[in-house]
C-alpha positions in Angstrom: 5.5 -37.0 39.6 4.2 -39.1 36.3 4.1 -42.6 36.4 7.0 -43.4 34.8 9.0 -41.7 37.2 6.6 -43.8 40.2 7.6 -46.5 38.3 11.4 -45.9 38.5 11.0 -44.8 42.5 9.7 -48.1 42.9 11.8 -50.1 41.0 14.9 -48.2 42.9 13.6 -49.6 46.2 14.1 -53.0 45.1 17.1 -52.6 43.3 19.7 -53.7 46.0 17.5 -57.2 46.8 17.1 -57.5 43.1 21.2 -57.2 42.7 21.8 -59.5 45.6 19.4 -62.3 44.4 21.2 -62.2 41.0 24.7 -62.1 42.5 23.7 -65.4 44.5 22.5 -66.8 41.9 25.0 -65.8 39.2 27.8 -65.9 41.5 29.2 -62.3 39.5 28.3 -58.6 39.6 28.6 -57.9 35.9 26.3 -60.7 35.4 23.8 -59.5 38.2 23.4 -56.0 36.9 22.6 -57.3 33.2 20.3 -59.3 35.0 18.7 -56.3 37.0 18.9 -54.1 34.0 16.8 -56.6 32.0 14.3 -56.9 34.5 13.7 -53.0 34.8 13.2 -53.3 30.8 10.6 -56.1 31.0 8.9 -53.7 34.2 8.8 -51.0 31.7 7.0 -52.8 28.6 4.8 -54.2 31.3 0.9 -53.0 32.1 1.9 -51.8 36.2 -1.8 -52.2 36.6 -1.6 -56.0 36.1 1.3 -56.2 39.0 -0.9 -57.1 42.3 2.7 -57.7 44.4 5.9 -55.8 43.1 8.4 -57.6 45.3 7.3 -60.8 43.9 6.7 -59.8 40.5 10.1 -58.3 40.1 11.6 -61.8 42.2 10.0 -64.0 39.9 11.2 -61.7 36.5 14.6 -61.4 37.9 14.5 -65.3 38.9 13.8 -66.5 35.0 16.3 -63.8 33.7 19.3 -65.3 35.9 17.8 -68.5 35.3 18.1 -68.5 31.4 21.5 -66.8 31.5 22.8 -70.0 33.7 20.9 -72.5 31.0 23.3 -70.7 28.4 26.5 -71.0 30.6 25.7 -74.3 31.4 25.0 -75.2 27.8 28.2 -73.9 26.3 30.0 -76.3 29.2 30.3 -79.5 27.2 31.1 -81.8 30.3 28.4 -80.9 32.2 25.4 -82.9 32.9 22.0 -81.4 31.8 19.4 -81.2 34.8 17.5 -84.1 33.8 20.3 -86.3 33.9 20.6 -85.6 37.6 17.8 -87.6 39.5 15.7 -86.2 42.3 16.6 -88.8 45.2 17.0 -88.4 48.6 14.3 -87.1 51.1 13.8 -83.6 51.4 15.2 -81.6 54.5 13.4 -80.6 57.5 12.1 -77.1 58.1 14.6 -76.7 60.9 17.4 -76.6 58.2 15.6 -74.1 55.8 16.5 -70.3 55.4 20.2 -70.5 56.6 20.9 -67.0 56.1 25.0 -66.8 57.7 27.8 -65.8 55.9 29.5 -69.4 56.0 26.4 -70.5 53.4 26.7 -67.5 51.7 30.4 -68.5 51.0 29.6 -72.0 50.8 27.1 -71.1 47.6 29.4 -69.2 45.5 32.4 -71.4 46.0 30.5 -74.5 45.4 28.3 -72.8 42.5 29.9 -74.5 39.8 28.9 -78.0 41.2 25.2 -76.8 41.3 23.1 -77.2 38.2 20.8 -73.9 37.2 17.2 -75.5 38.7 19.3 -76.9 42.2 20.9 -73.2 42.6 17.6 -71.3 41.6 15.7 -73.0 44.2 18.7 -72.7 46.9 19.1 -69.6 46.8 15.5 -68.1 46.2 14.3 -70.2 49.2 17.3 -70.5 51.6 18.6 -67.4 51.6 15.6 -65.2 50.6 13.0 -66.7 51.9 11.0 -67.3 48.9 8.0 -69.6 49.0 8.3 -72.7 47.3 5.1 -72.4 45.0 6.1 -68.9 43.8 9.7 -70.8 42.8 8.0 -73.8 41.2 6.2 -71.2 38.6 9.5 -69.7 38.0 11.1 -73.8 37.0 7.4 -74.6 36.1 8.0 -77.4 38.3 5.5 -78.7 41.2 6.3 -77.4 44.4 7.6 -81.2 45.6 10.0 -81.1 42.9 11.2 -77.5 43.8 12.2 -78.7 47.3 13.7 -81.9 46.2 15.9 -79.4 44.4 16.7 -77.2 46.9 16.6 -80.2 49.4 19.4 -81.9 46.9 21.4 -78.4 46.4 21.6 -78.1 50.3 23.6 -80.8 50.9 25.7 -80.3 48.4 26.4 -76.9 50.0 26.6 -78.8 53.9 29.2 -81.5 52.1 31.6 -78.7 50.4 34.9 -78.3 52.0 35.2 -74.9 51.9 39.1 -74.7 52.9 40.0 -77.4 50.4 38.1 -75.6 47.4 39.1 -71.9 48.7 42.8 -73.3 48.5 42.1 -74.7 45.1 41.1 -70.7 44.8 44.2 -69.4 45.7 46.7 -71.8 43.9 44.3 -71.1 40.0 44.4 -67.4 41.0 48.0 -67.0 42.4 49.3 -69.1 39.7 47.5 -66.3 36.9 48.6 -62.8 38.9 52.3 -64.8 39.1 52.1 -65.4 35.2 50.6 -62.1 34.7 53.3 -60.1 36.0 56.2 -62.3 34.5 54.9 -62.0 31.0 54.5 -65.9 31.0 52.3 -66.2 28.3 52.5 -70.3 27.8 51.6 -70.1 31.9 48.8 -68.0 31.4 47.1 -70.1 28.4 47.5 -73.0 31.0 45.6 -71.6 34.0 42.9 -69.6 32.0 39.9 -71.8 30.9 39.8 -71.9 27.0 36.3 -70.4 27.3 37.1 -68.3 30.2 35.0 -64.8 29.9 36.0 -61.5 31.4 33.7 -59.0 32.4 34.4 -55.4 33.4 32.4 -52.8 34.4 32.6 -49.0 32.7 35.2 -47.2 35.2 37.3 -50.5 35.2 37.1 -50.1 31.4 38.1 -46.1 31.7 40.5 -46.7 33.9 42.4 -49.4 31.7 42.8 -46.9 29.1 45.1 -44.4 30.8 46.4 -46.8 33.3 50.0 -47.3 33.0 51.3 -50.3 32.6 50.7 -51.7 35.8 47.2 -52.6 35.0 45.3 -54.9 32.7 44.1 -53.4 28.7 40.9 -54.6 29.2 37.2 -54.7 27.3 34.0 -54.6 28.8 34.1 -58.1 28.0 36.8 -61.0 26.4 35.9 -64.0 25.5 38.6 -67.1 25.3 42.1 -67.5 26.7 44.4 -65.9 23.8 42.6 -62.4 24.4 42.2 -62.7 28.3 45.7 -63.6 28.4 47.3 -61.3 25.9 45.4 -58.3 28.2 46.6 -59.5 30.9 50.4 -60.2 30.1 53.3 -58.5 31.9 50.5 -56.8 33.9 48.8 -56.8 37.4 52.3 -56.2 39.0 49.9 -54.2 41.8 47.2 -57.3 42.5 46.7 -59.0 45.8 45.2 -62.0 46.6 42.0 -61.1 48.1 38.9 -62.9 49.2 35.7 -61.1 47.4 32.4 -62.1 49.6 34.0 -65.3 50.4 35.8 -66.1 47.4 39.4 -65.5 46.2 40.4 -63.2 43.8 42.1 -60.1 43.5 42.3 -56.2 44.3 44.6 -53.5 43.0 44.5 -51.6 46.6 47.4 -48.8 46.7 47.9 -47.3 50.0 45.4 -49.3 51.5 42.1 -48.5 49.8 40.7 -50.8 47.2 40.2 -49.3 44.0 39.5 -52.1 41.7 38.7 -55.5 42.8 38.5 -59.0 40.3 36.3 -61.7 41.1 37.5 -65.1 39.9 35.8 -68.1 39.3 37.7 -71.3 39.0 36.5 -74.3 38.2 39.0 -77.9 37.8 42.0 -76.2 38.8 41.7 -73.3 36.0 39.9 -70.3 36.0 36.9 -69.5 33.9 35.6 -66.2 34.8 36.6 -63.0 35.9 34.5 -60.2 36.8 36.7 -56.7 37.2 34.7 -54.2 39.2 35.8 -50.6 39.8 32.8 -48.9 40.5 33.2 -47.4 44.1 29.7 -48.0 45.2 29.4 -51.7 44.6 33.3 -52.3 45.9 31.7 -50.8 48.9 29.1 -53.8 49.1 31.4 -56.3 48.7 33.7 -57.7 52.2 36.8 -57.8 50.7 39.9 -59.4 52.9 43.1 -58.4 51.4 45.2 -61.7 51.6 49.2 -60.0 49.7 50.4 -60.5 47.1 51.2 -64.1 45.7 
């Protein structure tokens, strides 16, 4: 075995925690994998002599990949605040509150992910649900390691205060509302549920399977940008979607006789939603918990 193929054993044994780090953090799969693949890139143009710790190496790489991808998002959101407009107040948590690990918080992230800016949800995630030291954090924010905890301290409570059930339901009406208008063809409905800079991502087999679908499912792209073109793929289709909640969070599956096959992850954000993420690739529908709620 050469070192390039030691290289790419190793890498494969981090791969999963690498994908769930970014999903956490990115609150999408298509987003997570760009993330991943980018950080096996930067492994590969990188002296593996220099790398004393993999695991934290490839943490800390993944960690300033998502992190500038969520500075872009956040920048192309005019009406949100920029990090430095948020003050650090508040004392920070005790250590009996760190690394909740449950389900519940896992929810709790992604449906309140939107209301977290990209340092709060960095810090959240990399330390309460992955355990990662606060000083190796800090380097990724270049931040001190006080600040790094006021964030997470700060993003924690944010997560604590979220009604779930009221934001879930919020949920369910944006995404019910856009499978209704879907299948009716309701093009003037659609335009007003979908974000104007809603983006739709979709992996390869969703993409292959679009193309000879009939007309039951969406004509989509790997990705869409905008409401006219997620709408006009979308239009007098999904007649087989179900509500469904996706690790927590509702969005939709085509499942016929009982077996998911494709699943869309939503994200909704002021009573419209702004991202979807279409996933048909077997192996990662088999990460996900998917509840099958029927149709709308």
């Amino acid at each position: 075995m050469n070192d390039n193929e030691f290289l790419a054993r190793d890498f494969d044994a981090e791969r999963t925690r690498l994908r769930a780090v970014a999903y956490r953090i990115l609150g999408t799969y298509g987003d997570a994998d760009d993330a991943v693949q980018e950080t096996w890139l930067r492994l590969d143009r990188t002296d593996r002599s220099s790398i004393d710790n993999l695991r934290a190496w490839l943490t800390t790489v993944v960690s300033r990949v998502c992190l500038d991808m969520l500075r872009s998002r956040s920048a192309r959101r005019e009406d949100e605040l920029t990090e430095d407009d948020q003050a650090l107040t508040g004392p920070s948590d005790g250590p009996e509150a760190l690394a909740v690990q449950d389900d519940s918080v896992n929810d709790a992230v992604l449906v309140v992910l939107d209301r977290l800016g990209p340092a709060e949800r960095l810090a959240f995630v990399l330390h309460d649900l992955f355990s990662v030291p606060f000083e190796q954090i800090a380097a990724v924010l270049e931040r001190s390691p006080d600040a790094t905890r006021q964030l997470a301290s700060r993003a924690r409570r944010r997560v604590r205060d979220a009604d779930v059930p009221k934001a879930r339901a919020r949920q369910r009406e944006a995404v019910a509302a856009f499978l209704r208008a879907s299948r009716e063809g309701d093009l003037a409905t659609l335009l007003t549920v979908l974000d104007p800079q809603i983006e739709l991502r979709a992996d390869r087999v969703a993409v292959a399977a679009a193309a000879v679908a009939p007309g039951g499912a969406p004509e989509i792209d790997h990705r869409l940008r905008g409401a006219q073109a997620v709408a006009a793929a979308f239009q007098g289709r999904a007649q087989g979607a179900e509500l469904a909640l996706i690790d927590g969070v509702v969005g939709a599956v085509y499942a016929p006789g009982g077996t998911v096959v494709s699943a869309i992850a939503a994200r909704v954000r002021d009573g419209r939603v702004v991202g979807l993420d279409v996933c048909a690739d077997r192996e990662t529908i088999a990460l996900m918990r998917i509840e099958v709620l029927g149709k709308p």
